[in-house]
C-alpha atoms as a printed R data frame, in Angstrom:
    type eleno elety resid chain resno      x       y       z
1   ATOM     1    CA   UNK     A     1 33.403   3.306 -50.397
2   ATOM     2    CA   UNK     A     2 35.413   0.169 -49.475
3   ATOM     3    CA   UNK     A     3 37.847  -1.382 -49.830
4   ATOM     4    CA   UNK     A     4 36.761  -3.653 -52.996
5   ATOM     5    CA   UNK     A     5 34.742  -0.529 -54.364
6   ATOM     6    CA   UNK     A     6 37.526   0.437 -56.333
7   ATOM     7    CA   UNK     A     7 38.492   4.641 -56.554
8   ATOM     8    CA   UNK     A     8 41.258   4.103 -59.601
9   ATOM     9    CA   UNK     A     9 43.123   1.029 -61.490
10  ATOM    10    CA   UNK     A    10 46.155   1.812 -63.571
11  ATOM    11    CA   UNK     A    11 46.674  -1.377 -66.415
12  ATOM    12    CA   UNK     A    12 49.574  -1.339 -69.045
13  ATOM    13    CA   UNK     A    13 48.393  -4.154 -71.958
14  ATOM    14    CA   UNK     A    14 50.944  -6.353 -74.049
15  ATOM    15    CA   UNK     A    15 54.114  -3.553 -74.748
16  ATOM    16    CA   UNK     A    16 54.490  -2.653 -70.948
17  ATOM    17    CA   UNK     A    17 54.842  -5.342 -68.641
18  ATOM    18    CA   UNK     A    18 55.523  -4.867 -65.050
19  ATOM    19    CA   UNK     A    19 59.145  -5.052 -63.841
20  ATOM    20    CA   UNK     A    20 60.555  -8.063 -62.494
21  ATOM    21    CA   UNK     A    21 57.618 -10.390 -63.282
22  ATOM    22    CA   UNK     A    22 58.065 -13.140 -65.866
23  ATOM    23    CA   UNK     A    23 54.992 -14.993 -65.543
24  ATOM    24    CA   UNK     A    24 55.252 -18.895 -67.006
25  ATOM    25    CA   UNK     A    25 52.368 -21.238 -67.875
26  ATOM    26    CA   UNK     A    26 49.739 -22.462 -70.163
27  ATOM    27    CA   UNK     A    27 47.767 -19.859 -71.483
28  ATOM    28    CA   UNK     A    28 48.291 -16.644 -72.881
29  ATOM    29    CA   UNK     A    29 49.702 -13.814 -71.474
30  ATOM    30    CA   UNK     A    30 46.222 -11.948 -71.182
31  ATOM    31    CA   UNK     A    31 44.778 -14.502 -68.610
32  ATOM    32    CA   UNK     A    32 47.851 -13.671 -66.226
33  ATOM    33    CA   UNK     A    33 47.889  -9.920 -66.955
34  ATOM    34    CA   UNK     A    34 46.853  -8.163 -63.339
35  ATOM    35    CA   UNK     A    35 46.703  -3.828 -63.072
36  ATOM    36    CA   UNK     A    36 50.106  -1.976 -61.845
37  ATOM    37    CA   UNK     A    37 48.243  -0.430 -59.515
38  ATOM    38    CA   UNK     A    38 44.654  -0.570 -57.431
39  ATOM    39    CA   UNK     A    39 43.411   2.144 -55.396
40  ATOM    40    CA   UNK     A    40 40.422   1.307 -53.225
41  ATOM    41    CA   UNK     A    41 37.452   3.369 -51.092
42  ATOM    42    CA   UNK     A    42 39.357   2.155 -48.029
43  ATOM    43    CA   UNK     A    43 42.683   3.987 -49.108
44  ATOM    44    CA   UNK     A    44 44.060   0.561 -49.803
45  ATOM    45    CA   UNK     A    45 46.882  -0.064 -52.598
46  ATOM    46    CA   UNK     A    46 47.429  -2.662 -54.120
47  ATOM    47    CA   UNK     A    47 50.476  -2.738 -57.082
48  ATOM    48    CA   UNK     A    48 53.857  -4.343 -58.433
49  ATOM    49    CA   UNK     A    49 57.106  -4.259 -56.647
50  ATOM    50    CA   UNK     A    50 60.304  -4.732 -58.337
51  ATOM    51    CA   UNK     A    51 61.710  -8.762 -57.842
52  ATOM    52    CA   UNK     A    52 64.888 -10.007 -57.723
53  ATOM    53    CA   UNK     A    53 66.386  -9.310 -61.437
54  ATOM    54    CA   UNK     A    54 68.522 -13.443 -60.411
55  ATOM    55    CA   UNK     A    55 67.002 -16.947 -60.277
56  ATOM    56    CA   UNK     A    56 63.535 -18.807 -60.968
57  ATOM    57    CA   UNK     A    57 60.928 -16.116 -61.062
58  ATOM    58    CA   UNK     A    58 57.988 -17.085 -58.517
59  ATOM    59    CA   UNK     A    59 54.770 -18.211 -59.592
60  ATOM    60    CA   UNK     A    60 52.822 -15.736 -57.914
61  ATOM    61    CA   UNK     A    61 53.744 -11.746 -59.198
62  ATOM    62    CA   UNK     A    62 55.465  -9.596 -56.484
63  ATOM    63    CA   UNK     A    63 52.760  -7.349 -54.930
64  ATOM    64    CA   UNK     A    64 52.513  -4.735 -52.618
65  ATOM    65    CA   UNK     A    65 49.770  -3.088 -50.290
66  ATOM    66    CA   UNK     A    66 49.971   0.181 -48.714
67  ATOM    67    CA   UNK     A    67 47.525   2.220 -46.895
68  ATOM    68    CA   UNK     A    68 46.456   6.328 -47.890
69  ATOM    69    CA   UNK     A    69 44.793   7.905 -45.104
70  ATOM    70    CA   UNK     A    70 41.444  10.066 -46.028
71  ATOM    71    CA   UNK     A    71 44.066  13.448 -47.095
72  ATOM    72    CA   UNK     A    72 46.008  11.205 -49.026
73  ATOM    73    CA   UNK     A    73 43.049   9.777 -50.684
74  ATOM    74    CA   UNK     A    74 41.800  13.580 -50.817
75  ATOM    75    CA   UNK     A    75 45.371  14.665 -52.868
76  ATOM    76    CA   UNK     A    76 44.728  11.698 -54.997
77  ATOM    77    CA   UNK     A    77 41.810  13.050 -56.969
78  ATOM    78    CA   UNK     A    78 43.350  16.660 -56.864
79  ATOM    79    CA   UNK     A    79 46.056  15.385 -58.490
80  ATOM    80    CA   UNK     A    80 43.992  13.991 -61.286
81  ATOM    81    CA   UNK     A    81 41.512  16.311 -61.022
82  ATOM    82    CA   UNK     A    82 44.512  19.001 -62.138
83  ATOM    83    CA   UNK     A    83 45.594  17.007 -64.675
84  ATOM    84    CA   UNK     A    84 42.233  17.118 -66.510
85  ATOM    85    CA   UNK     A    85 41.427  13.222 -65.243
86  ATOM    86    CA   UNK     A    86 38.049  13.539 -64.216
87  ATOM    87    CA   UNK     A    87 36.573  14.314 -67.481
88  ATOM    88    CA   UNK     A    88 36.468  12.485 -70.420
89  ATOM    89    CA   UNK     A    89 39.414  12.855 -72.933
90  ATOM    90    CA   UNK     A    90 40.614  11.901 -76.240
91  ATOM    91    CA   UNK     A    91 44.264  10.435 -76.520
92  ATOM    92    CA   UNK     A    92 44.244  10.085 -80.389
93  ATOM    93    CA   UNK     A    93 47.436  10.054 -81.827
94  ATOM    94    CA   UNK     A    94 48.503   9.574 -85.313
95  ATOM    95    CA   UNK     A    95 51.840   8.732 -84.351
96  ATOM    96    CA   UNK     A    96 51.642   6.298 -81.767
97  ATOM    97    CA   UNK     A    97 48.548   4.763 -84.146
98  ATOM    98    CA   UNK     A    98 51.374   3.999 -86.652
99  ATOM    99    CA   UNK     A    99 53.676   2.254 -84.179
100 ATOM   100    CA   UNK     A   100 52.606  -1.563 -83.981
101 ATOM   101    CA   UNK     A   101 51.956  -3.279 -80.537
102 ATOM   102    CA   UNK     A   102 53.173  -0.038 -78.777
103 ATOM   103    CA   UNK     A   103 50.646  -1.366 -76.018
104 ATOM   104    CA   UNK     A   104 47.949  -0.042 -74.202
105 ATOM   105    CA   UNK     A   105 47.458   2.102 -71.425
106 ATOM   106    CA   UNK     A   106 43.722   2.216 -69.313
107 ATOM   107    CA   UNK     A   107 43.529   4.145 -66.189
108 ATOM   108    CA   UNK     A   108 40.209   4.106 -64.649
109 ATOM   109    CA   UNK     A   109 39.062   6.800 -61.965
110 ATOM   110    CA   UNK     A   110 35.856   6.821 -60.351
111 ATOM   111    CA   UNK     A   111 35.072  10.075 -58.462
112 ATOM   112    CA   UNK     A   112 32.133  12.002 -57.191
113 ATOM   113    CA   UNK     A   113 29.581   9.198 -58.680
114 ATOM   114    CA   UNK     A   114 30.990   8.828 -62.688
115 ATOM   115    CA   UNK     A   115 33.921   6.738 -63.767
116 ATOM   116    CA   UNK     A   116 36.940   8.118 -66.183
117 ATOM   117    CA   UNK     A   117 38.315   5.555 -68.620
118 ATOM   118    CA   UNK     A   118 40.962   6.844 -69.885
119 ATOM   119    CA   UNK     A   119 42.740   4.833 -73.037
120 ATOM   120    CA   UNK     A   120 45.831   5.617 -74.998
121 ATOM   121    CA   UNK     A   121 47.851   3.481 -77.237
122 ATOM   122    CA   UNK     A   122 51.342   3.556 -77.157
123 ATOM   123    CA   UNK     A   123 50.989   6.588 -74.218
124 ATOM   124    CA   UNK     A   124 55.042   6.943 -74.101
125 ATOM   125    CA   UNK     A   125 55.571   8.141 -77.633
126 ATOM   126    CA   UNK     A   126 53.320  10.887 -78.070
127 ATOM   127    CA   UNK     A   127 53.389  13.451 -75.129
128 ATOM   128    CA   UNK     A   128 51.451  16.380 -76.701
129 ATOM   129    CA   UNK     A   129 47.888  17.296 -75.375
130 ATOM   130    CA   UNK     A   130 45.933  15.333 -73.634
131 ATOM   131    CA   UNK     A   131 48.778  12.479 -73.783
132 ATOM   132    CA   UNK     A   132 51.438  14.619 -71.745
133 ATOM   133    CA   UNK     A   133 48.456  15.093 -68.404
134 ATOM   134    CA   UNK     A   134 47.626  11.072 -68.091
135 ATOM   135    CA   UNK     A   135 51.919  10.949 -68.251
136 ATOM   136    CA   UNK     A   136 52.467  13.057 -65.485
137 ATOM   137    CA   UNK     A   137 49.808  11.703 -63.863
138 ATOM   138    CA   UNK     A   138 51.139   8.085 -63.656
139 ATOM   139    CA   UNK     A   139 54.562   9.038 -62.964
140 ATOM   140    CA   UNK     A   140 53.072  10.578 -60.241
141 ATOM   141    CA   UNK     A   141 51.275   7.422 -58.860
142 ATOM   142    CA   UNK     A   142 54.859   5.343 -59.168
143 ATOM   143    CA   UNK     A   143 55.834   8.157 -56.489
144 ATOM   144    CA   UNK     A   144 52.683   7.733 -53.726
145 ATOM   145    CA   UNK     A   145 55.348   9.371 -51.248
146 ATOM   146    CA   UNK     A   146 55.478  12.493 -53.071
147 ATOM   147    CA   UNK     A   147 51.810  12.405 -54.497
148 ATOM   148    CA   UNK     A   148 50.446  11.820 -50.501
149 ATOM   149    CA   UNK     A   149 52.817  14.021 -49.038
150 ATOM   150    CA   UNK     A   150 54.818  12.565 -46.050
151 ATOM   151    CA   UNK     A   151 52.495  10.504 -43.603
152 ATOM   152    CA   UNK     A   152 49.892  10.034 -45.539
153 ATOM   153    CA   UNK     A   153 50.824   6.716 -46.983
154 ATOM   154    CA   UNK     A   154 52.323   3.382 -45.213
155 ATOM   155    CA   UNK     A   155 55.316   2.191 -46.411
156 ATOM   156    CA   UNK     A   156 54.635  -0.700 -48.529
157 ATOM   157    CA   UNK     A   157 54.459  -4.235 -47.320
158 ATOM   158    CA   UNK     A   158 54.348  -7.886 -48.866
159 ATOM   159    CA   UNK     A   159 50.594  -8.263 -50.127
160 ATOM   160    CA   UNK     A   160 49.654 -11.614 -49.635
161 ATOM   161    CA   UNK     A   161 46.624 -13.033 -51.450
162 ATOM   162    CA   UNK     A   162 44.039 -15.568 -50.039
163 ATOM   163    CA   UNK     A   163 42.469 -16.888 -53.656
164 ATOM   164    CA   UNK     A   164 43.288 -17.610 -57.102
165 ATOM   165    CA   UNK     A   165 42.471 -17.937 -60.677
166 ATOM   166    CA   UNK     A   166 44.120 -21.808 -61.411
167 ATOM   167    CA   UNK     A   167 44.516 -23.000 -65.681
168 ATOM   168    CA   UNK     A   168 46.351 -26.163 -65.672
169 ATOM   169    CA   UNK     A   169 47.043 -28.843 -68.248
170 ATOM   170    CA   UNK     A   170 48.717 -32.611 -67.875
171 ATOM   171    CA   UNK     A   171 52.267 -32.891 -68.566
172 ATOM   172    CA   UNK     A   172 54.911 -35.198 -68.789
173 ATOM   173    CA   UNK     A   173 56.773 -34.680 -65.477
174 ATOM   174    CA   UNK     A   174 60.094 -36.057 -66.935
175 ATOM   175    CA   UNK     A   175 59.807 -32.584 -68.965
176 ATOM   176    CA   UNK     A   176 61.036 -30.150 -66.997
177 ATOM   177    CA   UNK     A   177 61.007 -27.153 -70.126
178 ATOM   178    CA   UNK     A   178 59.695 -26.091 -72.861
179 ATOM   179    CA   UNK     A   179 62.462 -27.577 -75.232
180 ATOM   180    CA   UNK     A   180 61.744 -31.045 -73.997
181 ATOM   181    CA   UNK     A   181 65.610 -31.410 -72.068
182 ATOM   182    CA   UNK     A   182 64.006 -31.981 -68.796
183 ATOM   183    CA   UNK     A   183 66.401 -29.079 -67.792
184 ATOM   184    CA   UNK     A   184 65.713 -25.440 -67.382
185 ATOM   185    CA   UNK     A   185 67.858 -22.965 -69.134
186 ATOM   186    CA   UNK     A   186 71.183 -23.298 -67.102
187 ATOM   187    CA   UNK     A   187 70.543 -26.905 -66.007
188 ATOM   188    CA   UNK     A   188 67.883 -26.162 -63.745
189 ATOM   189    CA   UNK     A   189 64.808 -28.515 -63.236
190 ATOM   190    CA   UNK     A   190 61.772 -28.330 -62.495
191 ATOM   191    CA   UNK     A   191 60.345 -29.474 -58.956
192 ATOM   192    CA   UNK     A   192 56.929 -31.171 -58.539
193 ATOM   193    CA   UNK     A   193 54.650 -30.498 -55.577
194 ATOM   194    CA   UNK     A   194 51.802 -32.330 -54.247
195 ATOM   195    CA   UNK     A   195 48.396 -30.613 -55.237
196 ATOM   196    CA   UNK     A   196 47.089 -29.240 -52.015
197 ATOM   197    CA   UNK     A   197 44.258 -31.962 -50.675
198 ATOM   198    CA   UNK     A   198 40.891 -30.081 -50.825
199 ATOM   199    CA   UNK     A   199 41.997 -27.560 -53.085
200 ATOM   200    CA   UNK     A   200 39.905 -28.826 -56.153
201 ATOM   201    CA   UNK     A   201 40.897 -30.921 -58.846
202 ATOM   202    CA   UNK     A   202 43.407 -29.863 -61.571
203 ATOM   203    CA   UNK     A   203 41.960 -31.940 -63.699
204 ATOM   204    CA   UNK     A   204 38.807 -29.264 -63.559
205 ATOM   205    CA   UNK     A   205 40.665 -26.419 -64.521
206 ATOM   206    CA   UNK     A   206 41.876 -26.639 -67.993
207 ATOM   207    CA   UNK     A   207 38.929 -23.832 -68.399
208 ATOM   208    CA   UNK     A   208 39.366 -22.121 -65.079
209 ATOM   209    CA   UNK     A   209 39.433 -23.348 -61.319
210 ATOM   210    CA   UNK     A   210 39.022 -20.793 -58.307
211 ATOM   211    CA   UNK     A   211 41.028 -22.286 -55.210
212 ATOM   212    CA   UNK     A   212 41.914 -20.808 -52.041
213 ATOM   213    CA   UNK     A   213 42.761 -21.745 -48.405
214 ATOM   214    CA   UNK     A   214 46.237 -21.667 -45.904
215 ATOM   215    CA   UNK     A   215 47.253 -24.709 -47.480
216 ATOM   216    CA   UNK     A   216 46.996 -23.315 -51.321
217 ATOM   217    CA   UNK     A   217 49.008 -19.874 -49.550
218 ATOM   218    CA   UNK     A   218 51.648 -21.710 -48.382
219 ATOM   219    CA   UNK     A   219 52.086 -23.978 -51.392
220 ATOM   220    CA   UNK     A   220 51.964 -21.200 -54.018
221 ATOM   221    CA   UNK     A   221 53.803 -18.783 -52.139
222 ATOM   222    CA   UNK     A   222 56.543 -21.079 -52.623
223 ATOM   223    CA   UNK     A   223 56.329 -22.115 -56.293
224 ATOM   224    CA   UNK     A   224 58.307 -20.528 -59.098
225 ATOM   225    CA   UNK     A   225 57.857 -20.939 -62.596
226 ATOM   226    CA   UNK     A   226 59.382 -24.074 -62.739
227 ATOM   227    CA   UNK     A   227 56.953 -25.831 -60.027
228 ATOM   228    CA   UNK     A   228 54.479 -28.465 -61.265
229 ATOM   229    CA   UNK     A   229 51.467 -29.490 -59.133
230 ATOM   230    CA   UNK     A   230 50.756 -33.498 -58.871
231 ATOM   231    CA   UNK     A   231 46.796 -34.024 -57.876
232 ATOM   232    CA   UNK     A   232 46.414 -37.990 -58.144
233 ATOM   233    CA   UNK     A   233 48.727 -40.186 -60.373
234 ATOM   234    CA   UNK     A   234 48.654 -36.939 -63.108
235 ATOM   235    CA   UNK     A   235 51.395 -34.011 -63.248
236 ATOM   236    CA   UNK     A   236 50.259 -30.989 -64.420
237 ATOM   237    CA   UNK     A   237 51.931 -27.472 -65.409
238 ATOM   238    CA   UNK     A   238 49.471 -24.213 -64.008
239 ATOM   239    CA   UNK     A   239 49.127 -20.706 -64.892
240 ATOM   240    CA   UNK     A   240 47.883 -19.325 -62.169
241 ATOM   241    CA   UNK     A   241 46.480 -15.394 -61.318
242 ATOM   242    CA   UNK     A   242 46.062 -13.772 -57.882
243 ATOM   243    CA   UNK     A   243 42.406 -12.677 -57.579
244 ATOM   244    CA   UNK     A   244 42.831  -9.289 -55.992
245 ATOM   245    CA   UNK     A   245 39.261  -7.382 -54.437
246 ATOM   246    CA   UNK     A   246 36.738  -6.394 -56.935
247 ATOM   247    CA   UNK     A   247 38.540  -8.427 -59.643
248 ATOM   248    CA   UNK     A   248 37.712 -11.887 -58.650
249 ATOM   249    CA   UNK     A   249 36.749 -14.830 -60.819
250 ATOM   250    CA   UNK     A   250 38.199 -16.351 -64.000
Protein backbone atom coordinates (compact mmCIF):
# COMPACT_ATOMS: atom_id res chain seq x y z
CA UNK A 1 0.00 0.00 0.00
CA UNK A 2 1.07 3.69 0.07
CA UNK A 3 1.11 6.21 1.52
CA UNK A 4 -2.39 7.79 0.24
CA UNK A 5 -3.89 4.12 0.26
CA UNK A 6 -5.15 4.63 3.54
CA UNK A 7 -4.82 1.38 6.36
CA UNK A 8 -7.26 3.23 9.16
CA UNK A 9 -8.95 6.87 9.76
CA UNK A 10 -10.28 7.66 13.19
CA UNK A 11 -13.20 10.80 12.80
CA UNK A 12 -15.15 12.20 15.89
CA UNK A 13 -18.47 14.21 14.22
CA UNK A 14 -20.15 17.40 15.86
CA UNK A 15 -19.94 16.44 20.03
CA UNK A 16 -16.08 15.71 19.92
CA UNK A 17 -13.98 18.19 18.47
CA UNK A 18 -10.30 17.99 18.47
CA UNK A 19 -8.37 19.82 21.22
CA UNK A 20 -7.01 23.10 20.74
CA UNK A 21 -8.58 23.80 17.32
CA UNK A 22 -11.23 26.51 17.01
CA UNK A 23 -11.71 26.69 13.44
CA UNK A 24 -13.40 30.30 12.19
CA UNK A 25 -15.04 31.04 8.82
CA UNK A 26 -17.92 30.95 6.51
CA UNK A 27 -19.41 27.77 6.32
CA UNK A 28 -20.40 25.21 8.57
CA UNK A 29 -18.50 23.34 10.77
CA UNK A 30 -18.80 20.05 8.58
CA UNK A 31 -16.80 21.56 5.59
CA UNK A 32 -13.77 22.20 8.08
CA UNK A 33 -14.16 18.93 10.01
CA UNK A 34 -10.72 16.79 9.12
CA UNK A 35 -10.14 12.88 10.94
CA UNK A 36 -8.08 12.81 14.44
CA UNK A 37 -6.07 10.51 13.04
CA UNK A 38 -4.81 8.89 9.43
CA UNK A 39 -2.87 5.86 9.17
CA UNK A 40 -1.45 5.13 5.73
CA UNK A 41 0.18 1.86 3.66
CA UNK A 42 3.46 3.74 4.05
CA UNK A 43 3.26 3.71 7.99
CA UNK A 44 2.59 7.40 7.74
CA UNK A 45 0.41 9.35 10.50
CA UNK A 46 -1.17 11.95 10.11
CA UNK A 47 -3.42 13.52 13.35
CA UNK A 48 -4.16 16.56 15.81
CA UNK A 49 -1.73 17.96 18.23
CA UNK A 50 -2.74 19.93 21.14
CA UNK A 51 -2.29 24.13 20.37
CA UNK A 52 -1.61 26.71 22.49
CA UNK A 53 -4.86 26.90 24.93
CA UNK A 54 -3.74 31.53 24.62
CA UNK A 55 -4.22 33.90 21.67
CA UNK A 56 -5.77 33.94 17.99
CA UNK A 57 -6.19 30.34 17.02
CA UNK A 58 -4.40 29.75 13.48
CA UNK A 59 -6.22 29.27 10.43
CA UNK A 60 -4.79 26.12 9.53
CA UNK A 61 -5.53 23.07 12.46
CA UNK A 62 -2.35 21.90 14.32
CA UNK A 63 -1.22 18.61 12.69
CA UNK A 64 1.19 16.12 13.17
CA UNK A 65 3.02 13.31 11.06
CA UNK A 66 4.86 10.48 12.39
CA UNK A 67 6.29 7.48 10.83
CA UNK A 68 5.43 3.38 12.04
CA UNK A 69 7.92 1.13 10.72
CA UNK A 70 6.49 -2.32 9.05
CA UNK A 71 6.27 -4.05 13.10
CA UNK A 72 4.62 -1.10 14.16
CA UNK A 73 2.27 -1.18 11.33
CA UNK A 74 2.18 -5.12 12.05
CA UNK A 75 1.02 -4.35 16.07
CA UNK A 76 -1.43 -1.97 14.62
CA UNK A 77 -3.85 -4.48 13.19
CA UNK A 78 -3.13 -6.95 16.15
CA UNK A 79 -4.25 -4.51 18.25
CA UNK A 80 -7.52 -4.17 16.46
CA UNK A 81 -7.60 -7.39 15.34
CA UNK A 82 -7.84 -8.33 19.41
CA UNK A 83 -10.25 -5.99 19.98
CA UNK A 84 -12.73 -7.61 17.56
CA UNK A 85 -11.98 -4.58 14.78
CA UNK A 86 -11.66 -6.48 11.80
CA UNK A 87 -15.09 -7.76 11.62
CA UNK A 88 -18.12 -6.11 11.34
CA UNK A 89 -19.93 -4.99 14.60
CA UNK A 90 -22.97 -3.49 15.93
CA UNK A 91 -22.60 -0.48 18.45
CA UNK A 92 -26.40 -0.07 19.13
CA UNK A 93 -27.13 1.49 22.18
CA UNK A 94 -30.35 2.51 23.65
CA UNK A 95 -28.78 4.79 25.91
CA UNK A 96 -26.50 6.77 24.04
CA UNK A 97 -29.59 6.75 21.20
CA UNK A 98 -31.50 8.81 23.83
CA UNK A 99 -28.75 11.37 24.45
CA UNK A 100 -29.09 14.23 21.72
CA UNK A 101 -26.01 15.34 19.60
CA UNK A 102 -23.78 13.00 21.75
CA UNK A 103 -21.72 12.92 18.35
CA UNK A 104 -20.41 10.43 16.25
CA UNK A 105 -17.64 8.23 16.20
CA UNK A 106 -16.36 6.32 12.57
CA UNK A 107 -13.20 4.44 12.60
CA UNK A 108 -12.39 2.88 9.39
CA UNK A 109 -9.80 -0.11 9.05
CA UNK A 110 -8.90 -1.68 5.95
CA UNK A 111 -6.96 -4.97 6.36
CA UNK A 112 -6.18 -8.09 4.45
CA UNK A 113 -8.40 -6.76 1.29
CA UNK A 114 -12.04 -5.67 3.23
CA UNK A 115 -12.64 -2.42 5.02
CA UNK A 116 -14.25 -2.15 8.78
CA UNK A 117 -16.54 0.82 9.32
CA UNK A 118 -17.12 0.96 12.47
CA UNK A 119 -19.98 3.65 13.77
CA UNK A 120 -21.18 4.46 17.22
CA UNK A 121 -23.11 7.36 18.47
CA UNK A 122 -22.29 8.93 21.48
CA UNK A 123 -19.26 6.00 21.92
CA UNK A 124 -18.26 7.59 25.54
CA UNK A 125 -21.50 6.87 27.34
CA UNK A 126 -22.17 3.41 26.77
CA UNK A 127 -19.09 1.09 27.36
CA UNK A 128 -20.79 -2.36 27.40
CA UNK A 129 -20.17 -4.87 24.47
CA UNK A 130 -19.04 -4.10 21.50
CA UNK A 131 -18.82 -0.25 22.65
CA UNK A 132 -16.10 -0.94 25.47
CA UNK A 133 -13.43 -2.85 22.39
CA UNK A 134 -13.63 0.30 19.74
CA UNK A 135 -12.89 2.42 23.41
CA UNK A 136 -9.91 0.74 24.23
CA UNK A 137 -9.00 0.65 20.96
CA UNK A 138 -8.81 4.46 20.39
CA UNK A 139 -7.34 5.20 23.61
CA UNK A 140 -4.88 3.07 22.44
CA UNK A 141 -4.16 4.98 19.13
CA UNK A 142 -3.88 8.50 21.31
CA UNK A 143 -0.84 6.40 22.85
CA UNK A 144 1.16 5.22 19.33
CA UNK A 145 4.27 4.95 21.83
CA UNK A 146 2.77 2.31 23.79
CA UNK A 147 0.60 0.71 20.92
CA UNK A 148 4.16 0.47 18.58
CA UNK A 149 6.26 -0.40 21.31
CA UNK A 150 9.48 1.74 21.69
CA UNK A 151 11.21 2.41 18.19
CA UNK A 152 8.74 1.65 16.18
CA UNK A 153 7.26 5.06 15.76
CA UNK A 154 9.03 8.66 15.11
CA UNK A 155 8.39 11.15 17.40
CA UNK A 156 5.95 13.44 15.95
CA UNK A 157 6.81 16.44 13.89
CA UNK A 158 4.98 19.66 12.45
CA UNK A 159 2.93 18.26 9.34
CA UNK A 160 2.95 20.77 6.87
CA UNK A 161 0.43 20.65 4.02
CA UNK A 162 1.05 21.64 0.32
CA UNK A 163 -2.91 22.17 -0.83
CA UNK A 164 -6.15 23.29 0.30
CA UNK A 165 -9.83 23.29 0.25
CA UNK A 166 -10.51 27.50 0.04
CA UNK A 167 -14.69 28.86 0.78
CA UNK A 168 -14.55 32.51 0.89
CA UNK A 169 -17.13 35.27 0.82
CA UNK A 170 -16.72 39.37 0.43
CA UNK A 171 -16.67 41.30 3.50
CA UNK A 172 -16.52 44.58 4.75
CA UNK A 173 -12.86 44.91 5.85
CA UNK A 174 -13.70 47.72 8.39
CA UNK A 175 -15.45 44.58 10.20
CA UNK A 176 -13.08 42.95 11.94
CA UNK A 177 -15.89 40.38 14.00
CA UNK A 178 -18.75 38.90 13.98
CA UNK A 179 -20.60 41.57 16.19
CA UNK A 180 -19.83 44.27 13.70
CA UNK A 181 -17.17 46.35 16.42
CA UNK A 182 -14.36 46.01 14.04
CA UNK A 183 -12.64 44.54 17.22
CA UNK A 184 -12.10 40.99 18.22
CA UNK A 185 -13.15 39.86 21.60
CA UNK A 186 -10.50 41.66 23.84
CA UNK A 187 -9.86 44.51 21.38
CA UNK A 188 -8.15 42.55 18.94
CA UNK A 189 -8.49 43.17 15.10
CA UNK A 190 -8.39 41.56 12.41
CA UNK A 191 -5.34 41.81 9.87
CA UNK A 192 -5.79 41.69 6.06
CA UNK A 193 -3.32 39.95 3.75
CA UNK A 194 -2.77 40.19 0.16
CA UNK A 195 -4.31 37.11 -1.74
CA UNK A 196 -1.34 35.19 -2.95
CA UNK A 197 -0.85 36.23 -6.94
CA UNK A 198 -1.55 33.00 -8.92
CA UNK A 199 -3.31 31.35 -6.30
CA UNK A 200 -6.84 31.58 -8.00
CA UNK A 201 -9.43 33.97 -7.51
CA UNK A 202 -11.47 34.28 -4.26
CA UNK A 203 -14.02 35.50 -5.99
CA UNK A 204 -14.33 31.65 -7.49
CA UNK A 205 -14.64 30.04 -4.36
CA UNK A 206 -17.79 30.90 -2.65
CA UNK A 207 -18.58 27.05 -3.79
CA UNK A 208 -15.11 25.65 -3.37
CA UNK A 209 -11.53 26.66 -4.72
CA UNK A 210 -8.48 24.13 -4.56
CA UNK A 211 -5.16 26.30 -4.22
CA UNK A 212 -1.77 25.33 -3.48
CA UNK A 213 1.88 26.45 -4.00
CA UNK A 214 5.05 27.94 -1.54
CA UNK A 215 3.48 31.15 -1.72
CA UNK A 216 -0.20 29.90 -0.44
CA UNK A 217 2.22 27.76 2.48
CA UNK A 218 3.77 30.58 3.64
CA UNK A 219 0.74 32.87 3.63
CA UNK A 220 -1.62 30.44 5.40
CA UNK A 221 0.80 29.11 7.68
CA UNK A 222 0.71 32.44 9.07
CA UNK A 223 -2.99 33.35 9.23
CA UNK A 224 -5.18 32.96 12.29
CA UNK A 225 -8.72 33.21 12.49
CA UNK A 226 -8.79 36.69 12.38
CA UNK A 227 -6.80 37.03 8.88
CA UNK A 228 -8.74 38.23 5.82
CA UNK A 229 -7.38 37.66 2.28
CA UNK A 230 -7.59 40.86 -0.24
CA UNK A 231 -7.50 39.44 -4.10
CA UNK A 232 -8.16 42.77 -6.21
CA UNK A 233 -10.02 45.86 -4.74
CA UNK A 234 -12.44 43.03 -2.69
CA UNK A 235 -11.76 41.74 1.05
CA UNK A 236 -12.90 38.57 1.73
CA UNK A 237 -13.23 36.27 5.01
CA UNK A 238 -12.12 32.20 4.10
CA UNK A 239 -12.77 28.97 5.62
CA UNK A 240 -10.26 27.09 4.58
CA UNK A 241 -9.41 22.94 5.01
CA UNK A 242 -6.02 21.22 4.63
CA UNK A 243 -6.40 18.53 1.94
CA UNK A 244 -4.49 15.69 3.51
CA UNK A 245 -3.57 12.29 0.98
CA UNK A 246 -6.46 10.31 -0.17
CA UNK A 247 -8.88 13.02 1.04
CA UNK A 248 -8.37 15.66 -1.49
CA UNK A 249 -10.92 17.87 -3.19
CA UNK A 250 -13.84 19.98 -1.94
Amino acid sequence: MGRSDLVLTWEEANGLAPAGYSGAGVTSTSFLQLPLLLVYGDGTVIGFRNAPAAGTPPMLPPLFVRQLDAAGMRELLVTADQDRLLRRRSYRSATAEQTPDAGLTTLTISANGQTYVHRAYGRTIDSSGARRQLNRFIERLTDLDALASPGHVTPAELYRPNSYAVRAQPVDERVGADDGTGEAAGGESTNVVVWPTGAGSLADAQRCLVVRGPEVDRVLAAATSRTRFRDGATVYQATVRVLLPGLSGC
